[in-house]
C-alpha positions, 0 to 999 in steps of 0.5 A: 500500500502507497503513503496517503500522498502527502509529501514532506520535505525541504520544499514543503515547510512544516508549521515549526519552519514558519514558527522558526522564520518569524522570530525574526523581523524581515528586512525587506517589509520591515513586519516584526517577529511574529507577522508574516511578510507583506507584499507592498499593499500590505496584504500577506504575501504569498512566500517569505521574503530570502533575507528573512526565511535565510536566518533559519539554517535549516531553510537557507538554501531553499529558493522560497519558503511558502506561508501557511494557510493559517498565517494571515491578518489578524492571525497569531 
């Protein structure tokens, strides 16, 4: 029997990857710990801005990293 499909890894940040990027401001959007990265609007962006998400060694050497579904405004 195959997995349920669902694939992890470098390209696919657990919740803890988000957690571990946003304890750091972003110096591109200049949000503070804690707050996704915004787009120029002000609205989340779609993928952490690299100055940020490369502050996590684990994350470095990715291209992008994706926010999360749950990380919006008004979100924890």
């Amino acid at each position: 029997m195959r997995g349920s499909g669902v694939v992890t890894g470098p390209q696919d940040p657990s919740p803890s990857d988000a957690d571990d990027v946003e304890r750091h401001p972003c110096p591109r959007c200049v949000v503070q710990p804690g707050s996704p990265c915004r787009s120029r609007g002000g609205a989340v962006a779609g993928a952490y801005h690299t100055g940020r998400f490369t502050k996590v060694p684990p994350l470095a050497k990715l291209l992008r990293v994706q926010n999360p579904a749950d990380r919006g405004p008004g979100q924890p």
